[in-house]
OpenMM code with the backbone's topology and positions (N, CA, C; nanometers):
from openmm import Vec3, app, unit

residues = "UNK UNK UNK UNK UNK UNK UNK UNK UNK UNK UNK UNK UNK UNK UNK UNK UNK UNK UNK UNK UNK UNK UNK UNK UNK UNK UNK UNK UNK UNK UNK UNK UNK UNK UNK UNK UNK UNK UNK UNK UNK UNK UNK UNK UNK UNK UNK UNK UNK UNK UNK UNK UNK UNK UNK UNK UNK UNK UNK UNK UNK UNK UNK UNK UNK UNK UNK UNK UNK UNK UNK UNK UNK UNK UNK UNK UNK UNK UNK UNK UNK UNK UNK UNK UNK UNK UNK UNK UNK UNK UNK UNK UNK UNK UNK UNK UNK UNK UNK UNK UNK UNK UNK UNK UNK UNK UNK UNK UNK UNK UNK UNK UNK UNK UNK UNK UNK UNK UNK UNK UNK UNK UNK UNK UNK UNK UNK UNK UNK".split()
positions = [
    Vec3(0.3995, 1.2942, -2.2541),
    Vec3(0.4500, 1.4171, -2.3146),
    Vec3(0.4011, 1.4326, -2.4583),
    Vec3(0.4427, 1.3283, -2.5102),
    Vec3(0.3621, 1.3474, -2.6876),
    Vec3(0.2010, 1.3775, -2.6824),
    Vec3(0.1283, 1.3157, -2.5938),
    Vec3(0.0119, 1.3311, -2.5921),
    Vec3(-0.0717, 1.4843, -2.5628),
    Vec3(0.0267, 1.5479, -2.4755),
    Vec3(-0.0140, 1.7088, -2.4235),
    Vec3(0.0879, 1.8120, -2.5790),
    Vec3(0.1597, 1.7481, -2.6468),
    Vec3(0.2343, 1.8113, -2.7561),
    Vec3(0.0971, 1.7930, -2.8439),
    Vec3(0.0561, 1.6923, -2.8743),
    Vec3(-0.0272, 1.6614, -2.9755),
    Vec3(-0.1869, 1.7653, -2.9368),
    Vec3(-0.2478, 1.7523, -2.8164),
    Vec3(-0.3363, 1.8870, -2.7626),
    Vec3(-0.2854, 1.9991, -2.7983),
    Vec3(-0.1864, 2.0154, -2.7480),
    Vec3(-0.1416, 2.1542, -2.8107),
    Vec3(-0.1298, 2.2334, -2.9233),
    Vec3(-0.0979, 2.1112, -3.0105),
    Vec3(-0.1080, 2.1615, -3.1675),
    Vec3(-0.2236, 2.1620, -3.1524),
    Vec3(-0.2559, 2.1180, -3.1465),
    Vec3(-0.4590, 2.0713, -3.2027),
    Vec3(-0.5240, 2.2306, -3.1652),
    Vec3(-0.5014, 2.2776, -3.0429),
    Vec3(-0.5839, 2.3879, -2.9903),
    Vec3(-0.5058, 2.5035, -3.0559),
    Vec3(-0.3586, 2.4541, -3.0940),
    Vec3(-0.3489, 2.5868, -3.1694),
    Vec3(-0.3686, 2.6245, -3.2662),
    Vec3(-0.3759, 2.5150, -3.3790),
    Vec3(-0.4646, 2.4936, -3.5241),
    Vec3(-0.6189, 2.5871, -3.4702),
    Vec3(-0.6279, 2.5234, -3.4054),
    Vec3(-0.7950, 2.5685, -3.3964),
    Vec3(-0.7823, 2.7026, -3.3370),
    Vec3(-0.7101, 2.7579, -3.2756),
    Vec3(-0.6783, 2.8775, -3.2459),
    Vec3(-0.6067, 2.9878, -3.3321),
    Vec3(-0.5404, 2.9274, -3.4303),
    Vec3(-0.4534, 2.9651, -3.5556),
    Vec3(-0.5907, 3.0287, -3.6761),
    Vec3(-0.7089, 2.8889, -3.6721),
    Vec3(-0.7693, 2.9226, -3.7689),
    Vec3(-0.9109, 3.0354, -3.6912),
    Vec3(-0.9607, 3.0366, -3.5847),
    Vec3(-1.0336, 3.1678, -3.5400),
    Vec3(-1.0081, 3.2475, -3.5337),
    Vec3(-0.8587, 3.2846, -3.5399),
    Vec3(-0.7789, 3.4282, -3.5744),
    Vec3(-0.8008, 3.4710, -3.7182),
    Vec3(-0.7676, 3.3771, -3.8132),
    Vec3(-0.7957, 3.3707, -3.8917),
    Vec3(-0.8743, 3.4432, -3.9674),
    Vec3(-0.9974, 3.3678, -3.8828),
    Vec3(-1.1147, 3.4084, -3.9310),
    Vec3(-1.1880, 3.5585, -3.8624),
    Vec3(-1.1670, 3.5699, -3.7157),
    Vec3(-1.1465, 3.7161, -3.7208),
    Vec3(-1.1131, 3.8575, -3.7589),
    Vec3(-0.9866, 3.8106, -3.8081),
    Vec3(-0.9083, 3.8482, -3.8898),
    Vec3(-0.9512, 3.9437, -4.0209),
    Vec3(-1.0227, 3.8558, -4.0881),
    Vec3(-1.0799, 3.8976, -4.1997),
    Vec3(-1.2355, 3.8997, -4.2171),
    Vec3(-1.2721, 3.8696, -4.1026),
    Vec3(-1.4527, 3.8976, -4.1543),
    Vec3(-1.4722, 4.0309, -4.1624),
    Vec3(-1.4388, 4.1267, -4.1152),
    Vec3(-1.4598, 4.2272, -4.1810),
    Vec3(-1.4658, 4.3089, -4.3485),
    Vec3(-1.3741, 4.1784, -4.4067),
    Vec3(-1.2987, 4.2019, -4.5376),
    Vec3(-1.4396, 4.1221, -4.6243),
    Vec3(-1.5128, 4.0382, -4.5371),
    Vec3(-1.5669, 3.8993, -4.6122),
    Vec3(-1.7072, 3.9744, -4.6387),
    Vec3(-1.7775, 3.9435, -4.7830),
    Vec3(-1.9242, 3.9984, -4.8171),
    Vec3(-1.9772, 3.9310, -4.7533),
    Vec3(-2.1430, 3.9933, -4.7827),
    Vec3(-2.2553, 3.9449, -4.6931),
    Vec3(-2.3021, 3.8022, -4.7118),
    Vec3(-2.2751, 3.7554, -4.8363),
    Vec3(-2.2516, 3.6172, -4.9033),
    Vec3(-2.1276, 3.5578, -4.9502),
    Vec3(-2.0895, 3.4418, -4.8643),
    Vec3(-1.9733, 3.3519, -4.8980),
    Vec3(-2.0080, 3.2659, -4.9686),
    Vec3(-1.8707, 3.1660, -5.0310),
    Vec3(-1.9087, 3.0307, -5.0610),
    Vec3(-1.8847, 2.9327, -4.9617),
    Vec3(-1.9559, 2.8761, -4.9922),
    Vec3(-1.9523, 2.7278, -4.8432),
    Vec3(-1.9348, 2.5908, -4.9450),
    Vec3(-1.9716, 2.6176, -5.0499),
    Vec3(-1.8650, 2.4851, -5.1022),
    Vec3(-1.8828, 2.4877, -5.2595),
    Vec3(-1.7728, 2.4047, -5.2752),
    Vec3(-1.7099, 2.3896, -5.4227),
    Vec3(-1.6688, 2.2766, -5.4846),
    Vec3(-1.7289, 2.2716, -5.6072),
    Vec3(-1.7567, 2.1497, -5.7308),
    Vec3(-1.6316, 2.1205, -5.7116),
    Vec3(-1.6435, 2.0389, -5.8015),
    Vec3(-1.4851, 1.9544, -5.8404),
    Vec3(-1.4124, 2.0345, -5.9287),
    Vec3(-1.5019, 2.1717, -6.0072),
    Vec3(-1.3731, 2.2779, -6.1382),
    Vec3(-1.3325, 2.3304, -6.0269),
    Vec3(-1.3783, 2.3512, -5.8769),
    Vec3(-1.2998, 2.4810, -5.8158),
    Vec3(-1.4064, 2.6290, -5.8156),
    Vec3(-1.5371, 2.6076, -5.8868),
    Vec3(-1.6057, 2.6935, -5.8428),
    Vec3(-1.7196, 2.6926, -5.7302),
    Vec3(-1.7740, 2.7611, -5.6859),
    Vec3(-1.8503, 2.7460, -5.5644),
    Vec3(-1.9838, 2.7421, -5.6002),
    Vec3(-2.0206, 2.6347, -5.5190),
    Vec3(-2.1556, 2.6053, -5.6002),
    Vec3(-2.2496, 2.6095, -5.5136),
    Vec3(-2.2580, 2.6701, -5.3944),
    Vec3(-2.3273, 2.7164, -5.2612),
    Vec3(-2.2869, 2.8143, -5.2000),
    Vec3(-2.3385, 2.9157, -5.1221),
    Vec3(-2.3468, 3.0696, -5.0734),
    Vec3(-2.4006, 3.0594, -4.9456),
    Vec3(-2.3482, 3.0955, -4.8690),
    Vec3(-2.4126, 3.1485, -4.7451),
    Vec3(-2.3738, 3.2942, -4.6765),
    Vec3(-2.4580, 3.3062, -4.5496),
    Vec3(-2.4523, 3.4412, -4.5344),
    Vec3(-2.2824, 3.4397, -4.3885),
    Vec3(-2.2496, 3.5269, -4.4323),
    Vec3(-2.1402, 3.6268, -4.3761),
    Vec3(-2.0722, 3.4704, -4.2314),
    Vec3(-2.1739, 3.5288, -4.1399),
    Vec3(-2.0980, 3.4010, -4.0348),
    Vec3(-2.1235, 3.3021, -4.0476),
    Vec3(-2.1524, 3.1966, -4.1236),
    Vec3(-2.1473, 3.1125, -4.1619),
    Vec3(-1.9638, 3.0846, -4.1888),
    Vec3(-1.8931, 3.1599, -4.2074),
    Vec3(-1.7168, 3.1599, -4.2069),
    Vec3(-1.6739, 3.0926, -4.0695),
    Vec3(-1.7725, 3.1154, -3.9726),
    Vec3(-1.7202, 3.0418, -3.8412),
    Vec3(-1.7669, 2.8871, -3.8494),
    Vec3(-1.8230, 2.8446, -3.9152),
    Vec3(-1.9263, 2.6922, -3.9257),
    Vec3(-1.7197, 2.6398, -3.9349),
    Vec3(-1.6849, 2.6294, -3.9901),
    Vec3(-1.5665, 2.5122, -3.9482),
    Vec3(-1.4479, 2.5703, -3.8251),
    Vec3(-1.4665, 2.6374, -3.7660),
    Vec3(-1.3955, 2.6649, -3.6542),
    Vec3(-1.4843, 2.5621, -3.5633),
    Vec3(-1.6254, 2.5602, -3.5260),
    Vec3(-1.7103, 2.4937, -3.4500),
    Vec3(-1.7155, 2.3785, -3.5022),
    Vec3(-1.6590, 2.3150, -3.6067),
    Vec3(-1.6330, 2.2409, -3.6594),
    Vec3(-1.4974, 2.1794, -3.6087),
    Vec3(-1.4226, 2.2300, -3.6029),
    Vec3(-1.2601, 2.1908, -3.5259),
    Vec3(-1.3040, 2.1640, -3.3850),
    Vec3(-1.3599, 2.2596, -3.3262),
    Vec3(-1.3945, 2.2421, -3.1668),
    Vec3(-1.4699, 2.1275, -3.1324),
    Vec3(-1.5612, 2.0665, -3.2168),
    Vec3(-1.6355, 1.9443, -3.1815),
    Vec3(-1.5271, 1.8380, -3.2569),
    Vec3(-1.4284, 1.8691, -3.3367),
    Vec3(-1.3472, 1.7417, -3.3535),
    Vec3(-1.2652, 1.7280, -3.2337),
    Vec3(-1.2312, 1.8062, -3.1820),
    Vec3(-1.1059, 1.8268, -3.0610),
    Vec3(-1.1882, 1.7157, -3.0010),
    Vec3(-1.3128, 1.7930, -2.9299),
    Vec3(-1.3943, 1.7103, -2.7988),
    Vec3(-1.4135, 1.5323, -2.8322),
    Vec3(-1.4647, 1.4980, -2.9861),
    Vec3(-1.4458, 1.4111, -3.0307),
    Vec3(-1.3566, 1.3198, -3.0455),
    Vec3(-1.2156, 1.3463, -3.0813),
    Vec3(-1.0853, 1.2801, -3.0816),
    Vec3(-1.0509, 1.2783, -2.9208),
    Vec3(-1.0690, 1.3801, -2.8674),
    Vec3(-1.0370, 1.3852, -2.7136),
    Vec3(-1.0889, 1.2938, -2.6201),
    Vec3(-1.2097, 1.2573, -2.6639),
    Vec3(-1.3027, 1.1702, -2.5913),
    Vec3(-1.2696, 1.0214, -2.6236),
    Vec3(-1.2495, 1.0208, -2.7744),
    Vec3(-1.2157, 0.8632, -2.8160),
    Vec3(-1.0900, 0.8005, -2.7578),
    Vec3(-0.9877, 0.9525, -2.7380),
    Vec3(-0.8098, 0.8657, -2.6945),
    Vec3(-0.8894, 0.8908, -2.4933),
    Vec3(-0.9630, 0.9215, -2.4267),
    Vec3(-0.9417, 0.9376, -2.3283),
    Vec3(-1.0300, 0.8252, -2.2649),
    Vec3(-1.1702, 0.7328, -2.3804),
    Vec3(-1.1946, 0.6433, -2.3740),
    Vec3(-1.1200, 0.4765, -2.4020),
    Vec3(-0.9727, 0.5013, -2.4188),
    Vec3(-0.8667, 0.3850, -2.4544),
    Vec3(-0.8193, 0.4057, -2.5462),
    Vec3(-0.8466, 0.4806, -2.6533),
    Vec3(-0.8117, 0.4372, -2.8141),
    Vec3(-0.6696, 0.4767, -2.8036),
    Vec3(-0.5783, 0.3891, -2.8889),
    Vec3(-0.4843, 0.4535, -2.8958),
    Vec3(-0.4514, 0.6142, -3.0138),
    Vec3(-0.3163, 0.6469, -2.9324),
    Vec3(-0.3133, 0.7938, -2.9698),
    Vec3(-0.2390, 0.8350, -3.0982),
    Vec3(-0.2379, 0.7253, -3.1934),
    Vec3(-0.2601, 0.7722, -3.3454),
    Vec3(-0.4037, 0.7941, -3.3706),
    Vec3(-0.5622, 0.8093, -3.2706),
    Vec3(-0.6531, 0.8599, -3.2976),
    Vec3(-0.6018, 0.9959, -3.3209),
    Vec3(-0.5263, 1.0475, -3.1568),
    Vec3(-0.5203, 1.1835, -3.1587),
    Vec3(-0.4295, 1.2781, -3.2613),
    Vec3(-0.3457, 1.2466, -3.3619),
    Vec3(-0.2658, 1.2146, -3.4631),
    Vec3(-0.3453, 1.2333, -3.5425),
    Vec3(-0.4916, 1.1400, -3.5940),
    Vec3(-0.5532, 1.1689, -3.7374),
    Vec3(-0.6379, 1.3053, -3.7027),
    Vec3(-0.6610, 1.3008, -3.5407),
    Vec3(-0.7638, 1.3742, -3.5215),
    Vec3(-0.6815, 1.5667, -3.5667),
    Vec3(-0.5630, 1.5590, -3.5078),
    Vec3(-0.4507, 1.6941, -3.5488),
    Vec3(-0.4537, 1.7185, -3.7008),
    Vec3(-0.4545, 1.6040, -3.7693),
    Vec3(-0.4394, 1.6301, -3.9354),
    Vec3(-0.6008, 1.6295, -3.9870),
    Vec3(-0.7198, 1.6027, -3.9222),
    Vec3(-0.8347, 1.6493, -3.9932),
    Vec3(-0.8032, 1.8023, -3.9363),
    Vec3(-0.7850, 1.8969, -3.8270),
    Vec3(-0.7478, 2.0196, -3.8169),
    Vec3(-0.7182, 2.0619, -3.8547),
    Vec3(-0.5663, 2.0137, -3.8973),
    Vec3(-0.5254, 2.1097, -4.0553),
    Vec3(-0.5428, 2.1146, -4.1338),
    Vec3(-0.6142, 2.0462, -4.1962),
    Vec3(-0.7398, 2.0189, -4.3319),
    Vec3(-0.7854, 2.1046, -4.3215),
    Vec3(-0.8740, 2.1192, -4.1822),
    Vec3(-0.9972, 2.1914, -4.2188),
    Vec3(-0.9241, 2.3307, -4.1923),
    Vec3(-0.7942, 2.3785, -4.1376),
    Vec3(-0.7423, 2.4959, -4.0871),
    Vec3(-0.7434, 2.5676, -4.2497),
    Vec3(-0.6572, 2.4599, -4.3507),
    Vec3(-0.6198, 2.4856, -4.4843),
    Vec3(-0.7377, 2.5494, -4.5392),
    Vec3(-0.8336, 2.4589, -4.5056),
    Vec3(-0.9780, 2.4656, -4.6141),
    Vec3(-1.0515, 2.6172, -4.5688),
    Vec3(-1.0346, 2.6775, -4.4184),
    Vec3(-1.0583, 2.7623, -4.4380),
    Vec3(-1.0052, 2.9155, -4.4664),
    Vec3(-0.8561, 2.8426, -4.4874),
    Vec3(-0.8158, 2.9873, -4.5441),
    Vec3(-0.8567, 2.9689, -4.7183),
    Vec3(-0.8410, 2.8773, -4.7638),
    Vec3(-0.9304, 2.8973, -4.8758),
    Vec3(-1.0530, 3.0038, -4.9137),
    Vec3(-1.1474, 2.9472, -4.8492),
    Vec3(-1.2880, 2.9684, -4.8823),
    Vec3(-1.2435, 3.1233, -4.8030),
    Vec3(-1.1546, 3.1562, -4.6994),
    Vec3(-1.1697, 3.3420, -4.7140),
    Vec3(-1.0867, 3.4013, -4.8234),
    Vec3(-1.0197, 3.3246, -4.8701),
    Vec3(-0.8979, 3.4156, -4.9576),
    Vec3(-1.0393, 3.4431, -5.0738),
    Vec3(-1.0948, 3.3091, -5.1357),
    Vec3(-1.2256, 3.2900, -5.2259),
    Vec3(-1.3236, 3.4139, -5.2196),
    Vec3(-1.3293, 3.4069, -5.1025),
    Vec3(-1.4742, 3.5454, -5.0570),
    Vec3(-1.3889, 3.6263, -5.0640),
    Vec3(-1.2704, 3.6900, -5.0607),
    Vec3(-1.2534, 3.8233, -5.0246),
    Vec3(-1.2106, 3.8644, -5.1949),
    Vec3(-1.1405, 3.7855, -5.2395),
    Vec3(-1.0758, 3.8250, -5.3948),
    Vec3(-1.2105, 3.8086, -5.4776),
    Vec3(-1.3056, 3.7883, -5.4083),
    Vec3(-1.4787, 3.8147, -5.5175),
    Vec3(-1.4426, 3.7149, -5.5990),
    Vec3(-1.3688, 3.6074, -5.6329),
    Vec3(-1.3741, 3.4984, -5.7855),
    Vec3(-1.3827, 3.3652, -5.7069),
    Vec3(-1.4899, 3.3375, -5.5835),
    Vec3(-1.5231, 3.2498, -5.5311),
    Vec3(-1.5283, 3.0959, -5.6242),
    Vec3(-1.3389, 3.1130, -5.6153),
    Vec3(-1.2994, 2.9972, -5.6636),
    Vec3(-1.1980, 2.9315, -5.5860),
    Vec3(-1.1539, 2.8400, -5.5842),
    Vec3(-1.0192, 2.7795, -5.5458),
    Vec3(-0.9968, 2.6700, -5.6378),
    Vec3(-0.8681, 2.7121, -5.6228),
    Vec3(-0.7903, 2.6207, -5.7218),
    Vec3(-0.8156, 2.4728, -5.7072),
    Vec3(-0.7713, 2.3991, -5.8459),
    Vec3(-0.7659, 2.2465, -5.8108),
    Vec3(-0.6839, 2.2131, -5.6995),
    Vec3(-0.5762, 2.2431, -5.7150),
    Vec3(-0.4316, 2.1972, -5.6081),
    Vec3(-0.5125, 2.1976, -5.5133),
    Vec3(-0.5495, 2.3308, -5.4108),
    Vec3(-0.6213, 2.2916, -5.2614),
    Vec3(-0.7343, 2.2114, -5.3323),
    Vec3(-0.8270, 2.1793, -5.3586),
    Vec3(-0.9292, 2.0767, -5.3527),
    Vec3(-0.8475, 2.0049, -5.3557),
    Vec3(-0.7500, 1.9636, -5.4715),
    Vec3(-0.6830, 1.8046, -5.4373),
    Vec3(-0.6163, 1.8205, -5.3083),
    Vec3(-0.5706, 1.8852, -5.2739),
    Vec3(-0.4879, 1.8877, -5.0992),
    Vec3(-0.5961, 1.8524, -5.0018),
    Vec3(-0.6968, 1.8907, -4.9776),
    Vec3(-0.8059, 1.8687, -4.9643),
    Vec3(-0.8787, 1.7334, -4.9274),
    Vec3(-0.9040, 1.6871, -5.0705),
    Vec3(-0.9497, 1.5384, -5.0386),
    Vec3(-0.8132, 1.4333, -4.9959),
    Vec3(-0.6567, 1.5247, -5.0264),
    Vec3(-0.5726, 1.4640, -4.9761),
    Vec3(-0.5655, 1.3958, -4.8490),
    Vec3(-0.5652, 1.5373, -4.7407),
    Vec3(-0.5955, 1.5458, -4.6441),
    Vec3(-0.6741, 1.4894, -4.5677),
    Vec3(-0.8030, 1.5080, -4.6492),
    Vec3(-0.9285, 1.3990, -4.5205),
    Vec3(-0.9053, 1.2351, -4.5810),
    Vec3(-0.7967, 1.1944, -4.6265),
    Vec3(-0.7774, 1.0521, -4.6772),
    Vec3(-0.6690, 1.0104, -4.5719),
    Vec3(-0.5624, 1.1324, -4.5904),
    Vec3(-0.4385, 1.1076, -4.4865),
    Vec3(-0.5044, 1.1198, -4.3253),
    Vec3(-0.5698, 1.1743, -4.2686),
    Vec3(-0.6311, 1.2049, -4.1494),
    Vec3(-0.6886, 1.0200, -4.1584),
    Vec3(-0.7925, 1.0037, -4.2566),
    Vec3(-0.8485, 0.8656, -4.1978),
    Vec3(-0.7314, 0.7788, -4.1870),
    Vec3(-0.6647, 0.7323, -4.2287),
    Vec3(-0.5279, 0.6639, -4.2942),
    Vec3(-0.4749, 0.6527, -4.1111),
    Vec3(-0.4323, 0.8057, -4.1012),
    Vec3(-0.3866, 0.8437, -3.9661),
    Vec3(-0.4826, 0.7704, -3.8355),
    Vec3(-0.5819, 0.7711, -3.8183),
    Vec3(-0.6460, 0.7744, -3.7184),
    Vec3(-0.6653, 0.6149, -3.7264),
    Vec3(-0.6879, 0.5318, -3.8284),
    Vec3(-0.6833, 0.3760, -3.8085),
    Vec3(-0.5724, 0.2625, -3.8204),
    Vec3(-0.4816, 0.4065, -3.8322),
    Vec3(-0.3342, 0.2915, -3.8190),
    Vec3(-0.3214, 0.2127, -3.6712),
    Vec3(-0.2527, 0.1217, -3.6912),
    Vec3(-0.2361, 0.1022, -3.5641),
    Vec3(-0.0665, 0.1099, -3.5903),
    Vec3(-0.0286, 0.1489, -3.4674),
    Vec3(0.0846, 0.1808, -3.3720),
    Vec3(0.2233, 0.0977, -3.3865),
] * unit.nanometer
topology = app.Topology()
chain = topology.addChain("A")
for resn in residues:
    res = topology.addResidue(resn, chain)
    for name in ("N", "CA", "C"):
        topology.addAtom(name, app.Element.getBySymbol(name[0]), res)
């Protein structure tokens, strides 16, 4: 039962954040930022769909974490694998709020939540049980 709870979140994160991103590409310029220094400004641009690169990004973690707990691992894999999702769910409402308010910045707080996150996800995924 925990194990089909834990899929579930997972696909709905990842389903939470392609809405998301549907959502607002219409709102998003022809150039985004795709990533950002350590002040919080963006120090790389790409074009428009490039906003989907971490949704396909979630979908190959799913298959990934999915594959590792269905090859034995135990299922605090599938646990770190749910919290790199919401990382990356977080990270991309960032980078649209960034593109759409034109001051393709984000704050320190999410960057520090951020590298929080992909620390707590590893943390998560090599605990043991």
């Amino acid at each position: 039962m925990a194990i089909a709870l834990l899929a579930a979140v997972g696909v709905g994160i990842t389903a939470a954040t392609a809405i998301a991103t549907l959502l607002q590409y219409g709102a998003l310029p022809e150039r985004i930022p795709i990533h950002f220094g350590i002040s919080g400004a963006a120090d790389s641009f790409g074009p428009r769909w490039t906003a989907w690169l971490l949704v396909g990004v979630q979908c190959a973690v799913m298959l990934t974490y999915g594959s590792i707990y269905a090859a034995g691992a135990p299922k605090n894999v599938l646990v770190g694998g749910v919290a790199v999702l919401f990382v990356f769910w977080r990270a991309q409402t960032a980078i649209l709020d960034a593109a759409i308010s034109g001051s393709n910045r984000i704050s320190i707080r999410s960057f520090l939540l951020f590298i929080a996150g992909v620390l707590l996800a590893a943390f998560l995924a090599t605990r043991i049980w």
